[in-house]
MOPAC internal coordinates of N, CA, C and O (Angstrom, degrees):
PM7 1SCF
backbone

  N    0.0000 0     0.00 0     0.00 0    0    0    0
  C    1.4488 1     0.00 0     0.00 0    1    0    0
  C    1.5298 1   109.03 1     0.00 0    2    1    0
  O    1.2310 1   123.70 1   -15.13 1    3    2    1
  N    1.1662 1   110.51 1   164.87 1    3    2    1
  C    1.5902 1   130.35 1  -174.79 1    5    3    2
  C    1.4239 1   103.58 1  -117.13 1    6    5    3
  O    1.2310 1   126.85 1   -63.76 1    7    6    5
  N    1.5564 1   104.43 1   116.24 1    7    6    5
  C    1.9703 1   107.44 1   170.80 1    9    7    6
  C    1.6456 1    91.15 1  -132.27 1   10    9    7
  O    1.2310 1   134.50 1   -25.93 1   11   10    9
  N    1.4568 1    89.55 1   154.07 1   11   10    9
  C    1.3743 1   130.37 1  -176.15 1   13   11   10
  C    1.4542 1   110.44 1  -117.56 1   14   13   11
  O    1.2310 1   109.80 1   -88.81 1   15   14   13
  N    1.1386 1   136.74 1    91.19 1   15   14   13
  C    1.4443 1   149.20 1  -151.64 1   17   15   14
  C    2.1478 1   102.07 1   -92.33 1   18   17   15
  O    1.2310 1   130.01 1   -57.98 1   19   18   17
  N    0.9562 1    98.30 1   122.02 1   19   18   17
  C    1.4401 1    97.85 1  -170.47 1   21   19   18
  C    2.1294 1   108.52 1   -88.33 1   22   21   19
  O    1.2310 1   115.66 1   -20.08 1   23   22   21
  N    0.9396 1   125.84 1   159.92 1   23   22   21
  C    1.5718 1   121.73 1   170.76 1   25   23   22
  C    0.9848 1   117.62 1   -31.34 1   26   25   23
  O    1.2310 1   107.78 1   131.68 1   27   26   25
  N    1.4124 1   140.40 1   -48.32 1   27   26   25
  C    1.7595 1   142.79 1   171.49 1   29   27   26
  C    0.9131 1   109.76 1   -65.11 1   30   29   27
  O    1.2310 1   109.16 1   148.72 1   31   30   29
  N    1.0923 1   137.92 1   -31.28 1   31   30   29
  C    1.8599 1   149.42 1   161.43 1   33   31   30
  C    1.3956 1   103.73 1    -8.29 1   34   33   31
  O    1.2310 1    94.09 1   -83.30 1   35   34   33
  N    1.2982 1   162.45 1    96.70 1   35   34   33
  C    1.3239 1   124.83 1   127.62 1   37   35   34
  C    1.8899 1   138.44 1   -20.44 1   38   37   35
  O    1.2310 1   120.65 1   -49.94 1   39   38   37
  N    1.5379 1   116.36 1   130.06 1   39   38   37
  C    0.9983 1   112.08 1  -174.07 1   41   39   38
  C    1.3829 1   110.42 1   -69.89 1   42   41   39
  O    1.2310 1   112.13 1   170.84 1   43   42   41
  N    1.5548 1   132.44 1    -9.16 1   43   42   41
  C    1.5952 1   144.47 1  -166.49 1   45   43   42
  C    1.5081 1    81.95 1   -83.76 1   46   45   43
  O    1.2310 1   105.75 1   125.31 1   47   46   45
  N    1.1260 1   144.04 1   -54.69 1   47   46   45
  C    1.3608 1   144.12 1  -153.12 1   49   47   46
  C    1.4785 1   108.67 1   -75.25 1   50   49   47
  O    1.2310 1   127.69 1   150.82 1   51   50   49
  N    1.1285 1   102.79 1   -29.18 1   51   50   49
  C    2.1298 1   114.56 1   170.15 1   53   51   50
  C    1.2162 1    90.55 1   -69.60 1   54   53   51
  O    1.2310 1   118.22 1   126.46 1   55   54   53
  N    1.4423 1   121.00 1   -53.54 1   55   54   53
  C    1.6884 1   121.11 1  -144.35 1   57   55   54
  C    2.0925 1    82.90 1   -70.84 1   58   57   55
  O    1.2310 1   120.43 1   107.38 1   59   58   57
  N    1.1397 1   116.78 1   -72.62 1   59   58   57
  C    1.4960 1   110.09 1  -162.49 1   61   59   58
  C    1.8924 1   103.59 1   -56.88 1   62   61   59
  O    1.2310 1   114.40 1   167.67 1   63   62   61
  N    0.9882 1   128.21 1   -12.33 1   63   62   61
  C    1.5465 1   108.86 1   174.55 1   65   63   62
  C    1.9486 1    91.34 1   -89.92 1   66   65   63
  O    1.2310 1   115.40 1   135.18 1   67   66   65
  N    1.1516 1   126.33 1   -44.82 1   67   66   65
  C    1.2943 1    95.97 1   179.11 1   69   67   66
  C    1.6585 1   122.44 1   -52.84 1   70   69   67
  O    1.2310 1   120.72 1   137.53 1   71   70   69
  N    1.4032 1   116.22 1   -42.47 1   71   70   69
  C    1.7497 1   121.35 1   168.14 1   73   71   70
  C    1.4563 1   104.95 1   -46.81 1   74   73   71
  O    1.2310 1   120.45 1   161.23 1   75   74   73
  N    1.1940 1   116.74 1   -18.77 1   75   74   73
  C    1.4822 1   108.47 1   176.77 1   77   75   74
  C    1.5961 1   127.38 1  -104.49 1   78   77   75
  O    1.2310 1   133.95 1  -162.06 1   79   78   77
  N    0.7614 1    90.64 1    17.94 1   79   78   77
  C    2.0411 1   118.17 1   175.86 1   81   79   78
  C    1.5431 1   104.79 1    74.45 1   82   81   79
  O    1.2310 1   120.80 1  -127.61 1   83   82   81
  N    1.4283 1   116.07 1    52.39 1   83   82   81
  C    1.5825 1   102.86 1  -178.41 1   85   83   82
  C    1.8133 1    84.79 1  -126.80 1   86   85   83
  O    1.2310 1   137.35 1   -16.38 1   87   86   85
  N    1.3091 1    84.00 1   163.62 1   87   86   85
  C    1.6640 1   102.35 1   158.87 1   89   87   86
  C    1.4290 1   124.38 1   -87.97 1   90   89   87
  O    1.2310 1   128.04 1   -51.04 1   91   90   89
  N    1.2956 1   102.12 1   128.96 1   91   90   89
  C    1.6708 1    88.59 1  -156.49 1   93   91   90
  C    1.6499 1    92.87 1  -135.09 1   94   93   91
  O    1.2310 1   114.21 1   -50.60 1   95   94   93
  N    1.1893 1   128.58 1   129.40 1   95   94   93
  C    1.4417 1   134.64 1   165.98 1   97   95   94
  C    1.4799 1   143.49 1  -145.21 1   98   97   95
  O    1.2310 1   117.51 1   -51.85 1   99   98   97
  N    1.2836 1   122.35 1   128.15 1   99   98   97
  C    1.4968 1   135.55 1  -142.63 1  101   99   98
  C    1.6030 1   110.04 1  -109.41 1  102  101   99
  O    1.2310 1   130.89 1   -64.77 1  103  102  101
  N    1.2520 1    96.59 1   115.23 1  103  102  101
  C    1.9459 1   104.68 1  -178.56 1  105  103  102
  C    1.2606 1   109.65 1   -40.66 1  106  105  103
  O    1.2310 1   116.11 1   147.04 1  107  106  105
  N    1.8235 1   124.99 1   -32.96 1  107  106  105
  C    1.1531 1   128.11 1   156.60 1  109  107  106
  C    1.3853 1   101.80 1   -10.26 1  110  109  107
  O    1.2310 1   128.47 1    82.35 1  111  110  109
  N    1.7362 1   101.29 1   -97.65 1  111  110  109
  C    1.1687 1   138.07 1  -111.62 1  113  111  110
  C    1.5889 1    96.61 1   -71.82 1  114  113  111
  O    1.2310 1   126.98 1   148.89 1  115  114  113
  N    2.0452 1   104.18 1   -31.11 1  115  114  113
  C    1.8520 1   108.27 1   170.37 1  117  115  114
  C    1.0174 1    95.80 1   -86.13 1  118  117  115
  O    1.2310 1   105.30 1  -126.13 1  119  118  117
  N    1.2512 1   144.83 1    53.87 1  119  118  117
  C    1.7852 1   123.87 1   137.70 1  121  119  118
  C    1.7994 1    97.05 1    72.98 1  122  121  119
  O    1.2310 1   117.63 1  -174.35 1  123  122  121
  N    1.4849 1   122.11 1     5.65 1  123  122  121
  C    1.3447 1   122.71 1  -170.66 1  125  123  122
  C    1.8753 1   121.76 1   -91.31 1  126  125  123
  O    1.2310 1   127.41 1  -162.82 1  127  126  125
  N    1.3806 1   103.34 1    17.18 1  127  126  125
  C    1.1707 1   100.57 1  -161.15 1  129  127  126
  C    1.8523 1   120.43 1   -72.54 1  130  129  127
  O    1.2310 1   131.03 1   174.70 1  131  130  129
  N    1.2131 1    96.31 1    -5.30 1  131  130  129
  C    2.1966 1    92.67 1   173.20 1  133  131  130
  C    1.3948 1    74.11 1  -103.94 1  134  133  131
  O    1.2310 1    87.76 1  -120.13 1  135  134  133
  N    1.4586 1   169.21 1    59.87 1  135  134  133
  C    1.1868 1   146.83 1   155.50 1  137  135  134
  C    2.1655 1    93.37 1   -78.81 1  138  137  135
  O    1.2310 1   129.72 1   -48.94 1  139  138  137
  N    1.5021 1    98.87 1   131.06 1  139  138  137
  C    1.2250 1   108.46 1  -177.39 1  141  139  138
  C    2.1841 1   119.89 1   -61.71 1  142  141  139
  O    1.2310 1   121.92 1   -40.85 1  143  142  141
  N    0.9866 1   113.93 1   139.15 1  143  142  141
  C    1.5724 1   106.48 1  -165.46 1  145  143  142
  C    2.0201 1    93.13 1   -54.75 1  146  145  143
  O    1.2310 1   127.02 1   151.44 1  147  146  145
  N    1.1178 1   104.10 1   -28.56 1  147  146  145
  C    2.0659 1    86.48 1  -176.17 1  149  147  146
  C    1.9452 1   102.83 1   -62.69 1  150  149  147
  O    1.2310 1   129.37 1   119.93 1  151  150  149
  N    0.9817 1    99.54 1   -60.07 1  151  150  149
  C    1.7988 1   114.59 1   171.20 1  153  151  150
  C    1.5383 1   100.13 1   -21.62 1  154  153  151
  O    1.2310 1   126.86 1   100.98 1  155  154  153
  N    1.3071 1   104.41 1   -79.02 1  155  154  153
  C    1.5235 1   120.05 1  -173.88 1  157  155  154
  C    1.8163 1   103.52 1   -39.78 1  158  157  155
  O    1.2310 1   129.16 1   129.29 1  159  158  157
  N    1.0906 1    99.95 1   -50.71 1  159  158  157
  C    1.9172 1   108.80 1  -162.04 1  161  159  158
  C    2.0547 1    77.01 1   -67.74 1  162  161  159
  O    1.2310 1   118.45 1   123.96 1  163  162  161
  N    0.8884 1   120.56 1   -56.04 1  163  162  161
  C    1.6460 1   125.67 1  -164.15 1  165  163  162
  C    1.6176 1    98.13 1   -58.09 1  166  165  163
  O    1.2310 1   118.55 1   166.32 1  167  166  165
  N    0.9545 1   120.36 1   -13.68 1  167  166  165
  C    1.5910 1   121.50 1  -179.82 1  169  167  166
  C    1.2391 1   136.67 1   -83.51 1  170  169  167
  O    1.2310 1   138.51 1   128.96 1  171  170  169
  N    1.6283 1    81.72 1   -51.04 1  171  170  169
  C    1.5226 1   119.18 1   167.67 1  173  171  170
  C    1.4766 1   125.27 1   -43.49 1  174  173  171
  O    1.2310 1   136.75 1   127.30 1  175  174  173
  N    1.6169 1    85.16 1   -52.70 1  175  174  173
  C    1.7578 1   109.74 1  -177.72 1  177  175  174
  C    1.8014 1   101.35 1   -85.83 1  178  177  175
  O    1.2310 1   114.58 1   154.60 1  179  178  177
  N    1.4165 1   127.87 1   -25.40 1  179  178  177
  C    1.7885 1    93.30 1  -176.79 1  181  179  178
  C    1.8284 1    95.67 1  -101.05 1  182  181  179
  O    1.2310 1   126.23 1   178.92 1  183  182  181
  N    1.2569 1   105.63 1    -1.08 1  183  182  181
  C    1.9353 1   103.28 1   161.98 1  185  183  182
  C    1.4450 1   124.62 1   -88.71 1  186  185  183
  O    1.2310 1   130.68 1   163.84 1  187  186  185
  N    1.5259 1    97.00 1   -16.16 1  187  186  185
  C    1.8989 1    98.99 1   167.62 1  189  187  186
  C    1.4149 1    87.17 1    74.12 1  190  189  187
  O    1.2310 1   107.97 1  -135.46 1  191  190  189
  N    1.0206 1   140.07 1    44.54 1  191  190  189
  C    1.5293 1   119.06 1   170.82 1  193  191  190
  C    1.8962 1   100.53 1  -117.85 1  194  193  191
  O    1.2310 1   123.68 1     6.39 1  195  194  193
  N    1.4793 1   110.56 1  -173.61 1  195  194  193
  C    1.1538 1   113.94 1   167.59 1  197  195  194
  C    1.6583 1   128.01 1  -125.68 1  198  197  195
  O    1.2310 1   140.82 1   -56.05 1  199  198  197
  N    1.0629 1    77.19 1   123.95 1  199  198  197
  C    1.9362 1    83.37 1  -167.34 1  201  199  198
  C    1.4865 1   106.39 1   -59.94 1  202  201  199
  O    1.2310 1   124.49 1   -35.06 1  203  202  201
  N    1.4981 1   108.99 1   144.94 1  203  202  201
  C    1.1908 1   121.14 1   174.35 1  205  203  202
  C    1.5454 1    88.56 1  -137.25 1  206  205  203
  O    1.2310 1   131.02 1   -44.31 1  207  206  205
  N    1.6071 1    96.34 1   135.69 1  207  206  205
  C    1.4248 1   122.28 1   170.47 1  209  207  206
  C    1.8695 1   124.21 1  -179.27 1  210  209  207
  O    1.2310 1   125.61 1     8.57 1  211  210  209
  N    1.2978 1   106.83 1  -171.43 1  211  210  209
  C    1.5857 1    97.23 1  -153.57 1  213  211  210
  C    1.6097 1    77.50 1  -122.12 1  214  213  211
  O    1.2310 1   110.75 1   179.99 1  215  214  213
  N    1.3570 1   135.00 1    -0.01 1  215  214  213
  C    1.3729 1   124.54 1  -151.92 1  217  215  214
  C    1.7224 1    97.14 1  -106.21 1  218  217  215
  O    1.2310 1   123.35 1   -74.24 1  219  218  217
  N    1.6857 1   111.19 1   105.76 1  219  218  217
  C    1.1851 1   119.36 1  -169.43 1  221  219  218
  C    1.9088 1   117.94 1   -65.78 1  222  221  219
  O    1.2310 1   123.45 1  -175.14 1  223  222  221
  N    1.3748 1   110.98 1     4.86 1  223  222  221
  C    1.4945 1   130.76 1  -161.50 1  225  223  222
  C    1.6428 1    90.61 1   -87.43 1  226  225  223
  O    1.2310 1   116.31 1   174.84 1  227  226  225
  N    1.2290 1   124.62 1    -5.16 1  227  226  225
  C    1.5168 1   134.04 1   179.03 1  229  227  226
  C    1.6833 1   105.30 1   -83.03 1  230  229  227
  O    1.2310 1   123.45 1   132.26 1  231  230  229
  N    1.2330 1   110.98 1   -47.74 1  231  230  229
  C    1.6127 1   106.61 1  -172.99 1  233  231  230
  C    1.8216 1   105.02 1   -70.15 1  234  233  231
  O    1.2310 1   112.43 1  -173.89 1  235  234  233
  N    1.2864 1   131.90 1     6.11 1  235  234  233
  C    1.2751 1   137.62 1   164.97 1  237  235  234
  C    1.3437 1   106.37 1   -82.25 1  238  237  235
  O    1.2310 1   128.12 1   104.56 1  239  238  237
  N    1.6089 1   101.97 1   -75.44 1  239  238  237
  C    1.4202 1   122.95 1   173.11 1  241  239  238
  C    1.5817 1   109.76 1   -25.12 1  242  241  239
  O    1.2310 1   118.06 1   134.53 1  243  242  241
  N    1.3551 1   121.30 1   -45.47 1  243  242  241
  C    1.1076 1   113.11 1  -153.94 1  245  243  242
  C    1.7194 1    91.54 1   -77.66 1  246  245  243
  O    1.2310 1   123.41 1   109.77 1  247  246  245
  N    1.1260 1   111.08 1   -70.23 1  247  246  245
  C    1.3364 1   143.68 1  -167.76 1  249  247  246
  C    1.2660 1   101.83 1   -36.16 1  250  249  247
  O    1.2310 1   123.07 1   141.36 1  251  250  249
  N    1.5784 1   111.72 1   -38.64 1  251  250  249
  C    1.8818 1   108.92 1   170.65 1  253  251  250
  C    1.2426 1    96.32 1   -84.31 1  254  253  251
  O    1.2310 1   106.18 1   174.33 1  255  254  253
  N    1.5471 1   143.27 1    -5.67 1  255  254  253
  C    1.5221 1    97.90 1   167.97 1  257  255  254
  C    1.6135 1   152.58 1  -142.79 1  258  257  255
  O    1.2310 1   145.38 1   -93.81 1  259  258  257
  N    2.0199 1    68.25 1    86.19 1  259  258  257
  C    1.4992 1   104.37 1   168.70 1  261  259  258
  C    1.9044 1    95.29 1    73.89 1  262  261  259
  O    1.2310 1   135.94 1    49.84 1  263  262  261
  N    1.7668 1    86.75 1  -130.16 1  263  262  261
  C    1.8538 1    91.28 1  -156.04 1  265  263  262
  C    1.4184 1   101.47 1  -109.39 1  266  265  263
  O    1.2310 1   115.83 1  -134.40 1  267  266  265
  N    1.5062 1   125.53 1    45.60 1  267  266  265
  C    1.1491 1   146.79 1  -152.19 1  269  267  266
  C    1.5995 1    96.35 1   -90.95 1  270  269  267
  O    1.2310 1   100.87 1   -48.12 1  271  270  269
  N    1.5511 1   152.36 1   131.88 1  271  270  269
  C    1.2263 1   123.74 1  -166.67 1  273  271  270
  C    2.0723 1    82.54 1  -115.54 1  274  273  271
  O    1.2310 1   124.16 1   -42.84 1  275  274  273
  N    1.0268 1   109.63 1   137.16 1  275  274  273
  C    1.7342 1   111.71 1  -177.41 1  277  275  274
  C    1.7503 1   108.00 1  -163.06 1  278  277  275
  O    1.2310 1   111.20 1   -47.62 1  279  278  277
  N    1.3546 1   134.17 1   132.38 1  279  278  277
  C    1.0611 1   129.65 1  -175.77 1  281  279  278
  C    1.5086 1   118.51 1  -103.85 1  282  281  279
  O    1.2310 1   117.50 1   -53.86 1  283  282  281
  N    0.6462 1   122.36 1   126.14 1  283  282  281
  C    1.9050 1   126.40 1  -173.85 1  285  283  282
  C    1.5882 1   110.61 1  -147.46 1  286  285  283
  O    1.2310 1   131.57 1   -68.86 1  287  286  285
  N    2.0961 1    95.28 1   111.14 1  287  286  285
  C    1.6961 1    90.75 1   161.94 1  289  287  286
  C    1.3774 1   105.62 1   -91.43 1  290  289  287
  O    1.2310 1   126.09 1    -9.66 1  291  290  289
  N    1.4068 1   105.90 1   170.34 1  291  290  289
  C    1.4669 1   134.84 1  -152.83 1  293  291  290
  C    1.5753 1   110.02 1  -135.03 1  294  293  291
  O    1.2310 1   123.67 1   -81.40 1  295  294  293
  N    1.1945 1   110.56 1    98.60 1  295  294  293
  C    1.7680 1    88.30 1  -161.19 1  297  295  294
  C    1.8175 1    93.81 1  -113.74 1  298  297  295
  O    1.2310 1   128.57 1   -48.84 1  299  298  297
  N    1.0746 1   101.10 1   131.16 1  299  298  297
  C    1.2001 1   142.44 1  -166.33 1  301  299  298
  C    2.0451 1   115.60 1  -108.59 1  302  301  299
  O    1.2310 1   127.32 1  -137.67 1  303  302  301
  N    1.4544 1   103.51 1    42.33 1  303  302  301
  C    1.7520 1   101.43 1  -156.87 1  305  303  302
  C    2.0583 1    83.96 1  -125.17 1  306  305  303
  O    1.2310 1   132.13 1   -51.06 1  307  306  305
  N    1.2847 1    94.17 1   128.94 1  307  306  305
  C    1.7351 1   109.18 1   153.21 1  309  307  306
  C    1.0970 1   113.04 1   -65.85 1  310  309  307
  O    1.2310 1   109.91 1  -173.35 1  311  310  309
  N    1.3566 1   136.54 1     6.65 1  311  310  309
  C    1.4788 1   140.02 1  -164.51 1  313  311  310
  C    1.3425 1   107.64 1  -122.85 1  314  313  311
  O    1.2310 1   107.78 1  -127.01 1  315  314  313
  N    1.1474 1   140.41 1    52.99 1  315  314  313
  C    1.5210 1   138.44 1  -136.42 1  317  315  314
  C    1.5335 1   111.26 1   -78.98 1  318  317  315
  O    1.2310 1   129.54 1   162.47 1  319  318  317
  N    1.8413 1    99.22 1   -17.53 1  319  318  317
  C    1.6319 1    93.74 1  -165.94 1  321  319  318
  C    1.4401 1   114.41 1   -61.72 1  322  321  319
  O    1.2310 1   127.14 1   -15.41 1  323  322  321
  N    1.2208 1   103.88 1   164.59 1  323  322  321
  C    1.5511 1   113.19 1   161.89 1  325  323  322
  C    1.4786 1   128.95 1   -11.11 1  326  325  323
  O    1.2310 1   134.65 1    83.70 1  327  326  325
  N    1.8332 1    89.27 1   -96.30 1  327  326  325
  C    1.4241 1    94.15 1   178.07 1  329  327  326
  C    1.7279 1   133.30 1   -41.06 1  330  329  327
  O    1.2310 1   132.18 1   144.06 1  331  330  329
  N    1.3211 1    94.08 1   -35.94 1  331  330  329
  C    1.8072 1   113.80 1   169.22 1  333  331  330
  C    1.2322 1   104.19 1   -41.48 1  334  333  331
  O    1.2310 1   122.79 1   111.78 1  335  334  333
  N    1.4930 1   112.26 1   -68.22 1  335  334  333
  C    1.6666 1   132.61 1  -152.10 1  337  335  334
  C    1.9761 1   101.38 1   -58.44 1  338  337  335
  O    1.2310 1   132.30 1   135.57 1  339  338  337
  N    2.2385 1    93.85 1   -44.43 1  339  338  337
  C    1.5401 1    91.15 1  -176.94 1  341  339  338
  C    1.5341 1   120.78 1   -74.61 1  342  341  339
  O    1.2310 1   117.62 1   151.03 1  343  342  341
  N    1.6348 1   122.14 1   -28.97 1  343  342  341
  C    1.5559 1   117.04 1   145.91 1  345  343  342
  C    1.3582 1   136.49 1   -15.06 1  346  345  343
  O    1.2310 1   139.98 1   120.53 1  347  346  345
  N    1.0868 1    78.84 1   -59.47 1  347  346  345
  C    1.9248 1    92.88 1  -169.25 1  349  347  346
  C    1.5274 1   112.12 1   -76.06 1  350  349  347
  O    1.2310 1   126.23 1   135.90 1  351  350  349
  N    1.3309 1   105.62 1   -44.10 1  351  350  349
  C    1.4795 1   109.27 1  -179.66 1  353  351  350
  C    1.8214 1   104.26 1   -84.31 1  354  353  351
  O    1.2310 1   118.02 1   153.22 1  355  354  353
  N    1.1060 1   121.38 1   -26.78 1  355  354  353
  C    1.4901 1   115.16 1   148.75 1  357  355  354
  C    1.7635 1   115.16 1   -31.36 1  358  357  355
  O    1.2310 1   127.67 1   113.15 1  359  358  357
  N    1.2650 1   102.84 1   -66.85 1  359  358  357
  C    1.5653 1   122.82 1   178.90 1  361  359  358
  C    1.7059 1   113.29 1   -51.83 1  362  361  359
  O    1.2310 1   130.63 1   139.48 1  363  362  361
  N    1.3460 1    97.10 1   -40.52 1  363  362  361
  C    1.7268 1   102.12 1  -179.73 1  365  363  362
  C    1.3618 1   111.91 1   -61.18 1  366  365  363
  O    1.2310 1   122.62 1   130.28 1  367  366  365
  N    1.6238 1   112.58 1   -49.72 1  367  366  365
  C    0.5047 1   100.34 1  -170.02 1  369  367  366
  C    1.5944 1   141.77 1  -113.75 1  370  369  367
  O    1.2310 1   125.15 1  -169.70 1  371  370  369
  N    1.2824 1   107.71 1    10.30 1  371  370  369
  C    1.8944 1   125.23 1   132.10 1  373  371  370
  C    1.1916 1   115.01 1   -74.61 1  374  373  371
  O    1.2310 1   114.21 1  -143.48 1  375  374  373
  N    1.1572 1   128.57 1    36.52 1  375  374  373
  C    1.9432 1   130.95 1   157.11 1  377  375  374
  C    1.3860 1    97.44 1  -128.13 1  378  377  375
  O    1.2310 1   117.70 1   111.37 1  379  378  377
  N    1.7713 1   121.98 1   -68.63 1  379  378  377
  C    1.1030 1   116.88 1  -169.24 1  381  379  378
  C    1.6253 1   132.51 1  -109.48 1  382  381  379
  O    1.2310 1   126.54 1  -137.27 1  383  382  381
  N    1.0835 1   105.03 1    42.73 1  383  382  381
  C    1.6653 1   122.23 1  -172.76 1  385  383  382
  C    1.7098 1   103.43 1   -68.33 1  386  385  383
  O    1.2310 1   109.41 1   141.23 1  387  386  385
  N    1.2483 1   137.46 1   -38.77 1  387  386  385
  C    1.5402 1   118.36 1   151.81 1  389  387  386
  C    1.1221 1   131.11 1   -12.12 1  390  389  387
  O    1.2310 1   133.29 1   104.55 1  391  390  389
  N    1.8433 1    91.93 1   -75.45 1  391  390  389
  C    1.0701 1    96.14 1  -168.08 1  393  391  390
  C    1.4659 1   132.38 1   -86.96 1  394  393  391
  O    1.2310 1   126.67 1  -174.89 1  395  394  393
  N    1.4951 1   104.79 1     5.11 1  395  394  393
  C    1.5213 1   116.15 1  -179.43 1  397  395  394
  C    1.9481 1    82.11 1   -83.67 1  398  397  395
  O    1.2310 1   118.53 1   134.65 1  399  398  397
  N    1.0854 1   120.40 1   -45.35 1  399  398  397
  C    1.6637 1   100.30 1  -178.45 1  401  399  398
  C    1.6630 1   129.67 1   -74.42 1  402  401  399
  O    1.2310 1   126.11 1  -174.75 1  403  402  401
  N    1.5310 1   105.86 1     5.25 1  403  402  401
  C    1.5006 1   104.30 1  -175.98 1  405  403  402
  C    1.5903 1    95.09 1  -122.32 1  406  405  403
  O    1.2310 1   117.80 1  -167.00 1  407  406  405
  N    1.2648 1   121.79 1    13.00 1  407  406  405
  C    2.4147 1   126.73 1  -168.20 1  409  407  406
  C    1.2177 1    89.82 1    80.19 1  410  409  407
  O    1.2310 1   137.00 1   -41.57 1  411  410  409
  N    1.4824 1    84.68 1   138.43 1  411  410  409
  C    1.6737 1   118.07 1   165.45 1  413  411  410
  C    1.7164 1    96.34 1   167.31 1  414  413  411
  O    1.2310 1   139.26 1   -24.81 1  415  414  413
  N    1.9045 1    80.26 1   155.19 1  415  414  413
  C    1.5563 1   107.55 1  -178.87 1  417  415  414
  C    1.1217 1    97.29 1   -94.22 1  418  417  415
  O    1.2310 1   109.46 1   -62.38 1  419  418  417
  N    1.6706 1   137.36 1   117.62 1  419  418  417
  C    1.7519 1   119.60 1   154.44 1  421  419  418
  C    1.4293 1   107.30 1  -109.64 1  422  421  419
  O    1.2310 1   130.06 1   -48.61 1  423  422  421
  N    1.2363 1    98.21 1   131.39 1  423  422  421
  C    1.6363 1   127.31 1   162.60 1  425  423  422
  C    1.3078 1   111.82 1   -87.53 1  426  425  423
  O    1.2310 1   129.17 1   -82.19 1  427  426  425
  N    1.5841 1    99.94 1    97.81 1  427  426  425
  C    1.7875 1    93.05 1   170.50 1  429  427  426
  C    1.4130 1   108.89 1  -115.10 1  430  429  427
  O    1.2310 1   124.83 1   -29.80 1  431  430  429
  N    1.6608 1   108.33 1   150.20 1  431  430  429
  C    1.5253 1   115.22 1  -174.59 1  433  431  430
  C    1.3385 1    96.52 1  -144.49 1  434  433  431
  O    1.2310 1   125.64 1   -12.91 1  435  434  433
  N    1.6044 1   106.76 1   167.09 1  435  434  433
  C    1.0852 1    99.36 1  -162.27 1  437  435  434
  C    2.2633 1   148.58 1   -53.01 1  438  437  435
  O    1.2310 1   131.03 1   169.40 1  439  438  437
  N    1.2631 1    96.32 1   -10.60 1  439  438  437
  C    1.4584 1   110.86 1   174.64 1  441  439  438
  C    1.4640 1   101.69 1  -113.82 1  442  441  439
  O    1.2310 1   113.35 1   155.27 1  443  442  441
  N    1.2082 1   130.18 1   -24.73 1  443  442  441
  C    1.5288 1   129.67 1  -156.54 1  445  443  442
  C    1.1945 1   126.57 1  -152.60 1  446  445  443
  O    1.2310 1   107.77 1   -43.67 1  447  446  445
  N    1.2243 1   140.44 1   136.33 1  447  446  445
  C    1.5488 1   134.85 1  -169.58 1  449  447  446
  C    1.8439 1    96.98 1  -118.76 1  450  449  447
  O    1.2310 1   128.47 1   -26.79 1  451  450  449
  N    1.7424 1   101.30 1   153.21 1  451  450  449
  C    1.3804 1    91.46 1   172.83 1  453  451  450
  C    1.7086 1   103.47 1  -121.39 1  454  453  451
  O    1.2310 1   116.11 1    -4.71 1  455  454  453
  N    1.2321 1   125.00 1   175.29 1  455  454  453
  C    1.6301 1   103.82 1  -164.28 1  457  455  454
  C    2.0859 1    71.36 1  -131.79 1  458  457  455
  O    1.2310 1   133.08 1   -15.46 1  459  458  457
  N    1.0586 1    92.34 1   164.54 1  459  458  457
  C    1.6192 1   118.52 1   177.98 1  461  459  458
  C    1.7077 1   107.62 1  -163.36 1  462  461  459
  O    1.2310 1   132.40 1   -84.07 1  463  462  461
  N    1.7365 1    93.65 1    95.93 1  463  462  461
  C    1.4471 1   100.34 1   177.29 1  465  463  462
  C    1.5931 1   107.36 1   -64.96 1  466  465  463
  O    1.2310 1   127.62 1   -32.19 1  467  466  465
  N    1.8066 1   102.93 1   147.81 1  467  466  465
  C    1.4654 1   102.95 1   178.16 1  469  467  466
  C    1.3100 1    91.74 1  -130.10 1  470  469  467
  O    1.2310 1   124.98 1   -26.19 1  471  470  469
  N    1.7686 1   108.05 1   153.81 1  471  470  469
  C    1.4007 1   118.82 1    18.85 1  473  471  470
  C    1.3448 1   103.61 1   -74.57 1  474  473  471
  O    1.2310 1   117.33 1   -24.64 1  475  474  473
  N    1.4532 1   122.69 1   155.36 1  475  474  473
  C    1.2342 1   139.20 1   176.36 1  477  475  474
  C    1.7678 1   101.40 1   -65.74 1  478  477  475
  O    1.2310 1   127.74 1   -45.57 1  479  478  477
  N    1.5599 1   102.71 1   134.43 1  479  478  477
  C    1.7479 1   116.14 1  -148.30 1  481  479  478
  C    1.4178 1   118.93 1    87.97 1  482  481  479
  O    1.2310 1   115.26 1   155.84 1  483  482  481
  N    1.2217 1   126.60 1   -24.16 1  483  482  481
  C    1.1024 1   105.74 1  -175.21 1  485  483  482
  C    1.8195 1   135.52 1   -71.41 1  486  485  483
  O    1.2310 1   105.91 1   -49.41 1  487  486  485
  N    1.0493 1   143.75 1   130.59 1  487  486  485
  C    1.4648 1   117.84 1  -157.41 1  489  487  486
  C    1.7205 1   103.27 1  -106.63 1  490  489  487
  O    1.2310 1   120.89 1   -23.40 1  491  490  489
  N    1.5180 1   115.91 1   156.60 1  491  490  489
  C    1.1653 1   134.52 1  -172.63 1  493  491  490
  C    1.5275 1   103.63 1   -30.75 1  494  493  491
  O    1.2310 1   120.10 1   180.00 1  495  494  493

């Protein structure tokens, strides 16, 4: 898989999805860091990747646009560190790896993630 790591991102969390054979890349790392959240969503979608970020201004974004198919988790944890963040998205993603490859919104928090295939309406 292809992720797109947003500013709240930890760079440890790029580093362990690359150890895990994914492509993994950090607004850091292109010199992209004021890149505006529409930009980012515009990035996301002509790199095919999946955004990972903590910035809840995405579940709008998404939702306005339209029948756009793009996958973005959303992490939603009081636990911000690292290792936490790579758990959980460990968990995301040996449960819901489908659907991160066909759109979907995941909301993960700390015990549980919820998946919302997109485009929003669409059914299983």
């Amino acid at each position: 898989m292809q992720f797109l790591a947003d500013m709240g991102v930890s760079m440890r969390v790029v580093d362990w999805l690359r150890q895990q054979g994914h492509d993994a890349s950090h607004l850091r790392e292109q010199g992209l860091h004021r890149l505006p959240d529409n930009d980012i969503f515009a990035k996301t979608l002509n790199e095919q990747r999946i955004l990972l970020t903590y910035d809840l201004d995405f579940a709008e974004i998404v939702a306005l646009s339209g029948r756009q198919r793009v996958s973005v988790i959303v992490f939603r944890l009081s636990n911000t560190r690292s290792a936490h963040a790579i758990e959980r998205l460990e968990h995301v993603l040996n449960e819901s790896a489908a659907a991160l490859e066909n759109g979907a919104m995941i909301s993960v928090q700390e015990h549980r993630h919820r998946v919302r295939l997109l485009p929003i309406g669409r059914q299983p």
